[in-house]
Every structure is written in structure tokens, then in C-alpha cells.
LOKEZA-509677 format. One record per residue (C-alpha): residue number from 1; residue in one letter; x, y, z. Coordinates in steps of 0.05 Angstrom, whole numbers, plus 32768, in hexadecimal, padded with zeros to 4 digits. Example, Ala and Ser with C-alpha at 12.3 -4.5 7.8 and 13.67 -1.06 7.14 Angstrom:
REM LOKEZA-509677
+-----+----+------+------+------+
!   i ! aa !    u !    v !    w !
+-----+----+------+------+------+
!   1 !  A ! 80F6 ! 7FA6 ! 809C !
!   2 !  S ! 8111 ! 7FEB ! 808F !
+-----+----+------+------+------+
//
This chain:
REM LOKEZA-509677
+-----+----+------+------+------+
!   i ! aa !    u !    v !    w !
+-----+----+------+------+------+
!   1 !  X ! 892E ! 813E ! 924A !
!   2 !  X ! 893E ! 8141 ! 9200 !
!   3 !  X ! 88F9 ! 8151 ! 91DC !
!   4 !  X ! 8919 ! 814F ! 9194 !
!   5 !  X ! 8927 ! 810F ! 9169 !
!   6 !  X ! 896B ! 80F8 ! 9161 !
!   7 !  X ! 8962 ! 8103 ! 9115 !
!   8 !  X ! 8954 ! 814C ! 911D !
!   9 !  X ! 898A ! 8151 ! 9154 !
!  10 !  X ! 89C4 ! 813E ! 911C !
!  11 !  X ! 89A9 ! 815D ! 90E1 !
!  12 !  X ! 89CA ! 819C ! 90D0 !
!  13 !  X ! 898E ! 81C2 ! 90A2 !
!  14 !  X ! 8983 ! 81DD ! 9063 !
!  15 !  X ! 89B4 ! 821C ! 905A !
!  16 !  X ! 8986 ! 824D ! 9028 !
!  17 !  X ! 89A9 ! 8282 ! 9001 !
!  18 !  X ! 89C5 ! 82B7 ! 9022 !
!  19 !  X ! 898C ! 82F3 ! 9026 !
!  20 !  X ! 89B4 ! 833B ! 9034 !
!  21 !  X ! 8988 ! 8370 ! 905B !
!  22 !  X ! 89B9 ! 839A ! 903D !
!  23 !  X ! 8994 ! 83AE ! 8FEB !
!  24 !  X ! 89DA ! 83CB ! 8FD7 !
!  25 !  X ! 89EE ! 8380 ! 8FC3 !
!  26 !  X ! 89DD ! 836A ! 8F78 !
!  27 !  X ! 89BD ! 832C ! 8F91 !
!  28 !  X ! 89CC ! 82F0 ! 8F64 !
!  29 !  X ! 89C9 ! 82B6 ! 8F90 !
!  30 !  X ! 8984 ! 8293 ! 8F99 !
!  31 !  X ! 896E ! 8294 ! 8F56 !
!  32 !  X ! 8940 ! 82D2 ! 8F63 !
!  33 !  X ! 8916 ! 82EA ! 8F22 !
!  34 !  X ! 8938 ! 833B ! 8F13 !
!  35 !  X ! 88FB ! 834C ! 8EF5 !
!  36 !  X ! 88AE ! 8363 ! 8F1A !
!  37 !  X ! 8879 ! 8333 ! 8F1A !
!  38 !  X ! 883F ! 8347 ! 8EE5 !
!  39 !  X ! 881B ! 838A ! 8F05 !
!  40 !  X ! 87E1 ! 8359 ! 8F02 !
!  41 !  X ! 87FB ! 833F ! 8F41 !
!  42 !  X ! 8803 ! 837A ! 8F6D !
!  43 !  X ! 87B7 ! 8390 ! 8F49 !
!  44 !  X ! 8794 ! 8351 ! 8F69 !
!  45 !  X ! 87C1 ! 8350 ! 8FAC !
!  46 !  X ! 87AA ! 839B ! 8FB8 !
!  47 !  X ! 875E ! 837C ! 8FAB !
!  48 !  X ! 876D ! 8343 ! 8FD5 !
!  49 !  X ! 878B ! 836D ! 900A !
!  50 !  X ! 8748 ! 8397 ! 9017 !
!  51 !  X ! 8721 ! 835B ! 9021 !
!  52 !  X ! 8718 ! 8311 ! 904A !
!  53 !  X ! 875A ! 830C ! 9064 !
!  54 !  X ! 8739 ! 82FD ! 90AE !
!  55 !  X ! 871F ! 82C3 ! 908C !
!  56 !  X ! 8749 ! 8280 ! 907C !
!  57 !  X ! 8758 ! 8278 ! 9030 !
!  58 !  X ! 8741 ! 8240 ! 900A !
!  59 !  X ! 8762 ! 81FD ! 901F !
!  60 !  X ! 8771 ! 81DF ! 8FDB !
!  61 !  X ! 8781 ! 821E ! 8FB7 !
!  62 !  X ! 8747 ! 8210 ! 8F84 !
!  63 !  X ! 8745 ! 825C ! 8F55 !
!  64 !  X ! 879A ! 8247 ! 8F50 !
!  65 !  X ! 8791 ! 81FD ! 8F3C !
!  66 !  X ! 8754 ! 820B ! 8F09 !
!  67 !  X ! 8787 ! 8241 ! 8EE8 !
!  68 !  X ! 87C3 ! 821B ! 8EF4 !
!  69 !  X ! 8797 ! 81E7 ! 8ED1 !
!  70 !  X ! 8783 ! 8203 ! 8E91 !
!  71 !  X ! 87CA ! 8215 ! 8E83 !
!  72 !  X ! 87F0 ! 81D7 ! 8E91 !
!  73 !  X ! 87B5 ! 81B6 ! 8E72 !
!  74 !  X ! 879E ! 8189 ! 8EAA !
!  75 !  X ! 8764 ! 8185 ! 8ED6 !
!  76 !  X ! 8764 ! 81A9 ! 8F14 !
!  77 !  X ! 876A ! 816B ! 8F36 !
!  78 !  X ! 87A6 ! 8158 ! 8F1E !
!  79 !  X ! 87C6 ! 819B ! 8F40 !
!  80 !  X ! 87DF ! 81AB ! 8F8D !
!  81 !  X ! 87F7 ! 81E6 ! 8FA7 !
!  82 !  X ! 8828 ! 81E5 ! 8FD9 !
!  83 !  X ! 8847 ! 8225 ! 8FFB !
!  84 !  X ! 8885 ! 8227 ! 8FC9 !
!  85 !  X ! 889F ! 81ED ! 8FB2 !
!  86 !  X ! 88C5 ! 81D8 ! 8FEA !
!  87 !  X ! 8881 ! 81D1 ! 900E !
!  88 !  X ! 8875 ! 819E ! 8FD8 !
!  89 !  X ! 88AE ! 817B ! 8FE0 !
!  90 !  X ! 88A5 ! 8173 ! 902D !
!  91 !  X ! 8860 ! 8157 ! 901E !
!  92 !  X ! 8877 ! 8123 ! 8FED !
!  93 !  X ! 88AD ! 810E ! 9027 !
!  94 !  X ! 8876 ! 810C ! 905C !
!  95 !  X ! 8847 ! 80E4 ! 9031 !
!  96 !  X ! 887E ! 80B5 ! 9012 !
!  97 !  X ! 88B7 ! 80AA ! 903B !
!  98 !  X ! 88C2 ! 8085 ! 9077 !
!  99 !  X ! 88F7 ! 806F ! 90A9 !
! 100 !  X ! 892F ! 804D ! 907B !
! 101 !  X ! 8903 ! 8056 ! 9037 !
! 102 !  X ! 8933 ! 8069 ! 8FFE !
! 103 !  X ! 8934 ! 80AE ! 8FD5 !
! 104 !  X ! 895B ! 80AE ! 8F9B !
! 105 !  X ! 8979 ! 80F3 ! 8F78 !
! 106 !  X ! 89B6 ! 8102 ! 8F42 !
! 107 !  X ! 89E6 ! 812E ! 8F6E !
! 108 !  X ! 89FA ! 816B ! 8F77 !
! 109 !  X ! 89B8 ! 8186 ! 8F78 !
! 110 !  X ! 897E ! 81AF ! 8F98 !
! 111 !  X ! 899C ! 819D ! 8FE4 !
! 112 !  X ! 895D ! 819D ! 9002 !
! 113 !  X ! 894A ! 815D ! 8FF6 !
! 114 !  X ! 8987 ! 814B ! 9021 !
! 115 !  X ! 8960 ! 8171 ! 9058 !
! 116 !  X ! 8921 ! 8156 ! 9047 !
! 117 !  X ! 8935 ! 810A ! 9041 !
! 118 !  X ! 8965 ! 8107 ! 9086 !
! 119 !  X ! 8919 ! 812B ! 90A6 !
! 120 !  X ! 88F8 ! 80F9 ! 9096 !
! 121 !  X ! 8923 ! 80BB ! 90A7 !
! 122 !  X ! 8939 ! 80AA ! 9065 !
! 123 !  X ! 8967 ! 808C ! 903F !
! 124 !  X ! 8988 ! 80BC ! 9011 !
! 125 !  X ! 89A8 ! 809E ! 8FCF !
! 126 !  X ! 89C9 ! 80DB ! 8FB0 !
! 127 !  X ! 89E6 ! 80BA ! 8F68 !
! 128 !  X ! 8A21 ! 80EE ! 8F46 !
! 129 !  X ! 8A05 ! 8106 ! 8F02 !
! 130 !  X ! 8A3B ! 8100 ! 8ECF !
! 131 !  X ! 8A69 ! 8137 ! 8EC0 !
! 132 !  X ! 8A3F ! 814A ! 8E8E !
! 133 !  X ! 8A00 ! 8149 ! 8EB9 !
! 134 !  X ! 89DC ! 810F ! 8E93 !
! 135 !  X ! 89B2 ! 80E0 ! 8EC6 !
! 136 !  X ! 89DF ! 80A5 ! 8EF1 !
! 137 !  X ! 89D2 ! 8065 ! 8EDD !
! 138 !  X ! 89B4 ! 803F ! 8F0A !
! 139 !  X ! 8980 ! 8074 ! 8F1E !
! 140 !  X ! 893C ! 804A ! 8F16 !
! 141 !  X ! 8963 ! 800F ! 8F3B !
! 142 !  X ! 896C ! 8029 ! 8F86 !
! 143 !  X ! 8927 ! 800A ! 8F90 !
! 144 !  X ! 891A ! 8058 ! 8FAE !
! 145 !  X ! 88CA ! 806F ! 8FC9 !
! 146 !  X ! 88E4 ! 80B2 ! 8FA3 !
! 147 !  X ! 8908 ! 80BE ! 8F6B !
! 148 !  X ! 891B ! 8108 ! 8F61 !
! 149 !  X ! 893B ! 8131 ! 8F1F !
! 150 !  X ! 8944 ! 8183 ! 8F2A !
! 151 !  X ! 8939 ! 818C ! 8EDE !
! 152 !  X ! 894E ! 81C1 ! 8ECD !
! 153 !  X ! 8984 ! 81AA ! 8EF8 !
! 154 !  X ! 899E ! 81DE ! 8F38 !
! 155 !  X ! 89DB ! 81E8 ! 8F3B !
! 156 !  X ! 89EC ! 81DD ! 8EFC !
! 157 !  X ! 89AC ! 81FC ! 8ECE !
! 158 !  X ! 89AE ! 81BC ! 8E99 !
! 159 !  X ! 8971 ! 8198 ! 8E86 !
! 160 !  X ! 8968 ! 814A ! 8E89 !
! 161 !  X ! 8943 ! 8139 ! 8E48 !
! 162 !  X ! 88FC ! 812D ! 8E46 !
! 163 !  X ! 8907 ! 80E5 ! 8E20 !
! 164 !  X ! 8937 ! 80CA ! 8E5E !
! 165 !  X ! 8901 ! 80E8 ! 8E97 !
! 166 !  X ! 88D0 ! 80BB ! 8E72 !
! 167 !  X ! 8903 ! 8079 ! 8E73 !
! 168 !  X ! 890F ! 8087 ! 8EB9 !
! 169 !  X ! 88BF ! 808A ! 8ECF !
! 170 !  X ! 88B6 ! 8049 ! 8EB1 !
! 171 !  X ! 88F2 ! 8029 ! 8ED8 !
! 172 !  X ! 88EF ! 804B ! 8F25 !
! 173 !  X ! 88CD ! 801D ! 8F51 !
! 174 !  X ! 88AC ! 8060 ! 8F75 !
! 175 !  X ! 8897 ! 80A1 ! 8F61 !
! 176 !  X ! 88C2 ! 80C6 ! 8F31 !
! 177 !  X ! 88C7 ! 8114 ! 8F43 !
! 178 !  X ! 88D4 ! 8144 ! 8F15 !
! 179 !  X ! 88DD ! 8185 ! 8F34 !
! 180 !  X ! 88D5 ! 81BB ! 8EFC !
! 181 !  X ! 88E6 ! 81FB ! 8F27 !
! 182 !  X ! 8912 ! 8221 ! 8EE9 !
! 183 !  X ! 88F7 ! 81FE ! 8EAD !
! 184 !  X ! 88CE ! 823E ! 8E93 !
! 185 !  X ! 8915 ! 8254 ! 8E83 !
! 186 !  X ! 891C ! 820F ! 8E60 !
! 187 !  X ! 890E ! 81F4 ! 8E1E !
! 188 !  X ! 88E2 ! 81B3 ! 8E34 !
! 189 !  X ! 88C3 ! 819B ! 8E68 !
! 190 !  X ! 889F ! 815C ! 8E8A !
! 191 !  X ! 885F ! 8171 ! 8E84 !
! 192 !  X ! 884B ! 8130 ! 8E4D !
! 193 !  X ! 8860 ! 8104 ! 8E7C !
! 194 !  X ! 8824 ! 810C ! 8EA5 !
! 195 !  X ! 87FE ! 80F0 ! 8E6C !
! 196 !  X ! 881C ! 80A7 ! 8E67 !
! 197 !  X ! 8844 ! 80A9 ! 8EAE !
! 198 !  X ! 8816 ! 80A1 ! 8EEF !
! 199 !  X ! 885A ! 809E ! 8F27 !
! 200 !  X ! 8869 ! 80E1 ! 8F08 !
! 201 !  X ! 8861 ! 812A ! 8F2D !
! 202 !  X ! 8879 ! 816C ! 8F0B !
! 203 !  X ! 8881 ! 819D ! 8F41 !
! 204 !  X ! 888A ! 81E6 ! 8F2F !
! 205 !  X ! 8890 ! 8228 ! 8F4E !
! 206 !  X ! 887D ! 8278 ! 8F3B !
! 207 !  X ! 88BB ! 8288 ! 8F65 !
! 208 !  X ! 88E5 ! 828A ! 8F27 !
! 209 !  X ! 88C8 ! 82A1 ! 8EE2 !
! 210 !  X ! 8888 ! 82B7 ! 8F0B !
! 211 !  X ! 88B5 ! 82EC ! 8F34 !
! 212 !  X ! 8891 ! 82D0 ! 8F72 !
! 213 !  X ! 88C5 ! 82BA ! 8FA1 !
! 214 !  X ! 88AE ! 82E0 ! 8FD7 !
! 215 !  X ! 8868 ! 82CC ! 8FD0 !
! 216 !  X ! 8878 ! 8279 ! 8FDA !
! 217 !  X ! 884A ! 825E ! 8FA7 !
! 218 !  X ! 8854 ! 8211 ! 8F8B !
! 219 !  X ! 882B ! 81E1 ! 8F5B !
! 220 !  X ! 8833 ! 8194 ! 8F62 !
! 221 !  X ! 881A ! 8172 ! 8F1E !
! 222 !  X ! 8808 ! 8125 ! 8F17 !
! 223 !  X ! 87D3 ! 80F4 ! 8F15 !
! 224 !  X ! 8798 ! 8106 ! 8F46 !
! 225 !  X ! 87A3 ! 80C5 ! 8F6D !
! 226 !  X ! 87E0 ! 80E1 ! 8F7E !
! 227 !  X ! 87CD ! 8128 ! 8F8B !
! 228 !  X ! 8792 ! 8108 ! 8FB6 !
! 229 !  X ! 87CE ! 80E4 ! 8FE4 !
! 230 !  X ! 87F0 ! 811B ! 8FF0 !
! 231 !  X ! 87B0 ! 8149 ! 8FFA !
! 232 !  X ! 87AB ! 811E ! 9035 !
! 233 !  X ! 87F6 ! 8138 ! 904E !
! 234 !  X ! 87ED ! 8182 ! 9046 !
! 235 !  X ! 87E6 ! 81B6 ! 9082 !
! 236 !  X ! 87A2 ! 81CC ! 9080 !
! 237 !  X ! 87AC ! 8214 ! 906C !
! 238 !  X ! 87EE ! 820D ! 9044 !
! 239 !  X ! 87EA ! 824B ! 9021 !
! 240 !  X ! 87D0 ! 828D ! 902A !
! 241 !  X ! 8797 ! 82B6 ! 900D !
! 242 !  X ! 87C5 ! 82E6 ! 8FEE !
! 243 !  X ! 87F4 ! 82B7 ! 8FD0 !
! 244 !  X ! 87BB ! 8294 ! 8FAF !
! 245 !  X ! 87A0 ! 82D6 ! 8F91 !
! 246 !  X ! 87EC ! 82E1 ! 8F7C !
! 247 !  X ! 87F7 ! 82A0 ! 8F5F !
! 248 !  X ! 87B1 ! 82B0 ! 8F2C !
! 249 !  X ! 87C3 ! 82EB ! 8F11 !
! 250 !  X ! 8811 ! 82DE ! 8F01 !
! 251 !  X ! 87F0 ! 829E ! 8EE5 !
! 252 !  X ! 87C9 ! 82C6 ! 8EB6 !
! 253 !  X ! 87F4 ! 82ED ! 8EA2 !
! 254 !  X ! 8822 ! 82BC ! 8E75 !
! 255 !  X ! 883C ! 82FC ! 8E3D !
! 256 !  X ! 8859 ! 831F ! 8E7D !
! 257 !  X ! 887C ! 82DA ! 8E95 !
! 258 !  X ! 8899 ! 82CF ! 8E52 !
! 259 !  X ! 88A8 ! 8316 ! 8E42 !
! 260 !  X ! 88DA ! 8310 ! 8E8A !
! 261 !  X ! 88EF ! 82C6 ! 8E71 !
! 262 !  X ! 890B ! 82DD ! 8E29 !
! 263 !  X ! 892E ! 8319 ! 8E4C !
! 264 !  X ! 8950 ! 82EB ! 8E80 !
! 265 !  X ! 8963 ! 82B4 ! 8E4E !
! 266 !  X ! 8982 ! 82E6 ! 8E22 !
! 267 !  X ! 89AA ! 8304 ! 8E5C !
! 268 !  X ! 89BE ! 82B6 ! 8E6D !
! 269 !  X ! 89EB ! 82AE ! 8E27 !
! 270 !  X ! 8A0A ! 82ED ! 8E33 !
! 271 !  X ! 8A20 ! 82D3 ! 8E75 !
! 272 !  X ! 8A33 ! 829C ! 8E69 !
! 273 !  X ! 8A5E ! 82B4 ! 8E2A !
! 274 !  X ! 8A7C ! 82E3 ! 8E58 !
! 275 !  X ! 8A91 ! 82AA ! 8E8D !
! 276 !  X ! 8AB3 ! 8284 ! 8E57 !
! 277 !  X ! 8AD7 ! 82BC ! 8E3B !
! 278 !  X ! 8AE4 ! 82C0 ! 8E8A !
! 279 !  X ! 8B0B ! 8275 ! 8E8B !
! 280 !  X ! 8ACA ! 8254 ! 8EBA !
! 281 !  X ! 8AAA ! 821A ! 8E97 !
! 282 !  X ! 8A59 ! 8226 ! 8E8E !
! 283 !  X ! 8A35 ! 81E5 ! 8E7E !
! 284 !  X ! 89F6 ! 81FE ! 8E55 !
! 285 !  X ! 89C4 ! 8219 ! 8E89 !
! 286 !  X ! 8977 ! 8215 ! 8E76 !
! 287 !  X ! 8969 ! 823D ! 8EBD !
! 288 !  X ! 8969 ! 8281 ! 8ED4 !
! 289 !  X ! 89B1 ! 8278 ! 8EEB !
! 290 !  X ! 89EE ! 825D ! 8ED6 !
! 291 !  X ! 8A26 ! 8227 ! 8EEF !
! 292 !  X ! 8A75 ! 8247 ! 8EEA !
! 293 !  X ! 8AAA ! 8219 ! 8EFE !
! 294 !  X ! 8AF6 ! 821F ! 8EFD !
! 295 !  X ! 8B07 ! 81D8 ! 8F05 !
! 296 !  X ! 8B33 ! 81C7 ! 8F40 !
! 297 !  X ! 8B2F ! 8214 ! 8F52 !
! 298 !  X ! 8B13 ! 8221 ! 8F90 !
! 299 !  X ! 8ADE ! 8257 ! 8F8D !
! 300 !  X ! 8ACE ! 826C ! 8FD5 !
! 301 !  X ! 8B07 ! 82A9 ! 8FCE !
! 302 !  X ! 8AE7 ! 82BF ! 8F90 !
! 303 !  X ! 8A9A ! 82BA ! 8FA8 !
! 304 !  X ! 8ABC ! 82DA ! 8FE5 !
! 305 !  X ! 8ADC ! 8317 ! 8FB3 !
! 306 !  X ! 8A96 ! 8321 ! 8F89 !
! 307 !  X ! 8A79 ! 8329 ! 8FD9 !
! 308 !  X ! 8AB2 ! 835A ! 8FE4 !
! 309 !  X ! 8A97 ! 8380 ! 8F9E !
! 310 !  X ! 8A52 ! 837E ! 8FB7 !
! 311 !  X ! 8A39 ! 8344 ! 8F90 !
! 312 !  X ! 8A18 ! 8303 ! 8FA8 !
! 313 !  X ! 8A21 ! 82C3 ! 8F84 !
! 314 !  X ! 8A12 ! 827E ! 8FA4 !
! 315 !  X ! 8A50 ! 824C ! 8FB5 !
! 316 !  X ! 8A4A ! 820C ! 8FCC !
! 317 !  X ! 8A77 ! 81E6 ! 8FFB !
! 318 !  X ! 8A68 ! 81A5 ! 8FF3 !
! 319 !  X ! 8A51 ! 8170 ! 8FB9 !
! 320 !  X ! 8A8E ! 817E ! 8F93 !
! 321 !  X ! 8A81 ! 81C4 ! 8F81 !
! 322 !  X ! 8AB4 ! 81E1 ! 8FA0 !
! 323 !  X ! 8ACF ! 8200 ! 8F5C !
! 324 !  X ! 8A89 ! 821C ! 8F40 !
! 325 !  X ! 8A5B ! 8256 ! 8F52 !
! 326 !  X ! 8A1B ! 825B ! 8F44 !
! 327 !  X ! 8A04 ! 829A ! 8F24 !
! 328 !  X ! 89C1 ! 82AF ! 8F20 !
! 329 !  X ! 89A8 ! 82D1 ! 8ED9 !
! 330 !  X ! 8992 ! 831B ! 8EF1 !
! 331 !  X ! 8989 ! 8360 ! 8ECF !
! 332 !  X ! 89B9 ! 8372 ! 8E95 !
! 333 !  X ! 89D5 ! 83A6 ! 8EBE !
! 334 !  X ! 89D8 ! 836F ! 8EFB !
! 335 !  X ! 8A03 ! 8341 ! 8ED1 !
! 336 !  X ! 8A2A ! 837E ! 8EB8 !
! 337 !  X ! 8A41 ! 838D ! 8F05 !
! 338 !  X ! 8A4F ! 833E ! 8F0A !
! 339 !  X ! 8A7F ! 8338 ! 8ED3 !
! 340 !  X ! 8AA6 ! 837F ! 8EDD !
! 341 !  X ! 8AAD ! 836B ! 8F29 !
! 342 !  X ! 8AC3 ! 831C ! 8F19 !
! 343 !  X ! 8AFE ! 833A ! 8EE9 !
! 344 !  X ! 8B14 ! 836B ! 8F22 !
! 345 !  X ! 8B10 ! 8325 ! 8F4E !
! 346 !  X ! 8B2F ! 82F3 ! 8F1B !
! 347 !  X ! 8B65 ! 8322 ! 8F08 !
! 348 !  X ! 8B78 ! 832D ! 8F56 !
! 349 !  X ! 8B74 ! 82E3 ! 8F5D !
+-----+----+------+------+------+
//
């Protein structure tokens, strides 16, 4: 007896970024904030450690949406938290997508909506951005239940402007997804589209400029009769007690956020500088990381080298990316180790 669907049977699963045991590695290949979360974290987890943690934690994360609400400017209705974004992503594909139903995304992208699509019995429809990563035409015509635009964009760190996001929410047939997990490194963002658009959702995560990866904390933004559906799809207890207590305090603490943010976009033009003066083409990142390509280069035997030289930087085998790494912004120093150990690579090459 076979007790698994066929669909799970033939899928092969989301790949994450490779995580080394080993700390000797300088680590820039999931996008992982170099900098501490504000102190004001650890401050309230040490509180929250001492006390209720036999007890459940609240359902709908209610301290976390009432903060997350006076910043973003929207009621606490309008706000869900998922465990990390991805949890909010799965939700949105459990509550939205069924067998055959269309989901529409500009490729190459965040490859976990592959994953999360072929789960679910959908019908990917994975459009190629342009070579200079502007939107497909054709987007708002697939007739798709989702419609779904990494802005900034991952792999490639550019940022689809706020003025075509707003076209497209007035053209997709479904809801339009905007998943905002790098745009505090960004210079816009979709956030005024919730106030004319009611098929958009913002999602966003304090993985990034929040430094709380490890913590899996994520905020879906739209109209509450949306939120209210996908209330309905949640697991009960979707995040825990001391994630929500995390999630407050790096909320509150916006100066220490920013402080990190400036550091790491000023680290991001020296890099990419650097990988120019290198021969790798950079498209204009407005992440945490940045895009180098050699075009028609193969890139596995250098991401292979920068391994060799103790350094971690993501490379993709698929989606046409076979000539780019992706290189995630970390500490001065970090980026300092990166660049002396991709000469030593690049010249052996």
C-alpha cells in the first residue's frame, strides 16, 4: 500500500541554502542579516523565558499585529502572522489554490513557490522577466487564483516599481501577491497599495533587516476580508510564545533596524563595485544581496573554489542561472574575505 499522493511521490522539494555545522565558513548564502538583533530582543526573550511557556501562546499573535499595526499604519486586523513567511505563503496556497487552479510568477525567482504550487495541485505559469528584470507581459492575463512578484526580486535584488504593481492589481483576475521579504533594504515599497487595491497582500518577514531568521517570524498585510479567509487556514498555534515576544521588541526598536540597514546598504555598493571591477555583471540590487553573472560562464567551479576558500555563496542550477551567484551582503570584513578569495579563484580559473 502506497499511503502518499502521487503528487508528493514526484515532487522533488524545496532545496534551502546550504547551513554548515562547521562556523569557520563566512556564510553568504541565504541572505542571513551579519548584524545582532536589537538587545531589546534577547531583554524580552530572557523575560519571556522565566515565565508561561507551559501555556499555549496567543493564537492570532494579537501584542505583534497591534505593533505591527501602528507602524505599517493599518489596523490590526488587516495583519497575520505566519511562522516566517513561507508559513504565509503555504496558507495563501491552502486557502486559494486547487487541483489545476493557475499561479502566475515572473521567473527565476524565490523557488519555493515551485514547491508550494506542484503541493497543492496547481498549475504553475512561471513567465521569464526580461533581461532587465522588468515584469512579462502578459502577467495579469493567465487568468491565475495567484499572482505572485518577489519585489525586491531574489535572485536578482531589483525592485519592480510601485506604479507597475499598481497596473498589475487592477488587471489579475485573482489576488495579486506581493512578497516584500528584502524591501527594508529597498527604496519603496507596496504598502499604498493596500489603500486603493483590495486583491492585494504585502507579506514581510523580520528574518532579514530584523536579524530574526532563526526566530521564523512573518506578517501578511491586506484587506481584513482577506486576512479573515485565511485566518480560517492557519494551524491553530502557528507561532510560538517566544517568537511573538521577539517579533515586539525588534518591532520597536526601528533606530536599531535602520542603524543595521544603512550599514548593509553601504557595504552592498562597495560590492558590487568590486564585482564589476571583477568582469561579473551586477544588475542594481535593492536587497541584502547581490546578483554576479559572467554570461555564458558557468559558475558551479567558481562557487565550488570560494567553498574550497571557505566561503559560501548560493548557485543555482536551474532557471538559467547557471552563470550567476548570488552573494549575500555581510560584514565589511565578510565581503573583504569574499572578494580576496574570488581573485585567488578567478585568476586560477
Amino acid at each position: 500500500m502506497d499511503a502518499f499522493r502521487s503528487t508528493v511521490r514526484a515532487m522533488m522539494g524545496y532545496t534551502p541554502g546550504e547551513q554548515p555545522r562547521d562556523k569557520a565558513f563566512v556564510k553568504l548564502n541565504t541572505n542571513e542579516n551579519p548584524y545582532p538583533p536589537s538587545p531589546r530582543v534577547a531583554q524580552a526573550l530572557m523575560r519571556a523565558i522565566g515565565a508561561d511557556l507551559r501555556l499555549y501562546p496567543d493564537p492570532v499573535g494579537t501584542d505583534l499585529r497591534q505593533v505591527a499595526g501602528r507602524l505599517y499604519g493599518l489596523a490590526p486586523e488587516q495583519i497575520l502572522v505566519g511562522n516566517g513567511s513561507d508559513d504565509l505563503l503555504a496558507m495563501l496556497m491552502r486557502a486559494c489554490v486547487g487541483r489545476g487552479d493557475r499561479v502566475a510568477y515572473p521567473v527565476p525567482t524565490y523557488s519555493l513557490y515551485d514547491t508550494l504550487v506542484e503541493m497543492h495541485d496547481g498549475e504553475p505559469v512561471r513567465l521569464p522577466f526580461s533581461p532587465d528584470f522588468h515584469l512579462p507581459p502578459g502577467l495579469a492575463q493567465i487568468g491565475a487564483k495567484l499572482t505572485i512578484v518577489c519585489n525586491p526580486n531574489s535572485p536578482s535584488g531589483t525592485l519592480t516599481p510601485i506604479g507597475d504593481l499598481a497596473r498589475l492589481s487592477a488587471k489579475v483576475s485573482g489576488l495579486l501577491v506581493v512578497d516584500e521579504a528584502y524591501v527594508d533594504f529597498a527604496d519603496d515599497n507596496a504598502l499604498p497599495l493596500l489603500a486603493r487595491a483590495d486583491n492585494v497582500v504585502i507579506l514581510r518577514t523580520l528574518s532579514k533587516s530584523y536579524s530574526l531568521a532563526g526566530m521564523r517570524i512573518g506578517l501578511a498585510l491586506g484587506a481584513r476580508t482577506i486576512i479573515d479567509e485565511l485566518m480560517k487556514v492557519k494551524d491553530s498555534y502557528n507561532i510560538s510564545r517566544l517568537s511573538l515576544v521577539a517579533g515586539v521588541a525588534a518591532l520597536e526598536d526601528q533606530d536599531w533596524m535602520r542603524e543595521n540597514r544603512s550599514r548593509i546598504r553601504s557595504t552592498r555598493e562597495r560590492l558590487i563595485a568590486s564585482l564589476r571591477e571583477l568582469g561579473y555583471g551586477v544588475p542594481h540590487s535593492e536587497a541584502n544581496f547581490v546578483l554576479a553573472r559572467r554570461a555564458g560562464a558557468n559558475q558551479e567551479p567558481v562557487y565550488l573554489g570560494l567553498k574550497e576558500h571557505g566561503v559560501l555563496v548560493r548557485y543555482f542550477r536551474s532557471d538559467g542561472l547557471e552563470d550567476a551567484l548570488r552573494i549575500t551582503v555581510g560584514t565589511d570584513a565578510e565581503v573583504d574575505a569574499l572578494l580576496a578569495a574570488l581573485r585567488d579563484v578567478v585568476a586560477a580559473s
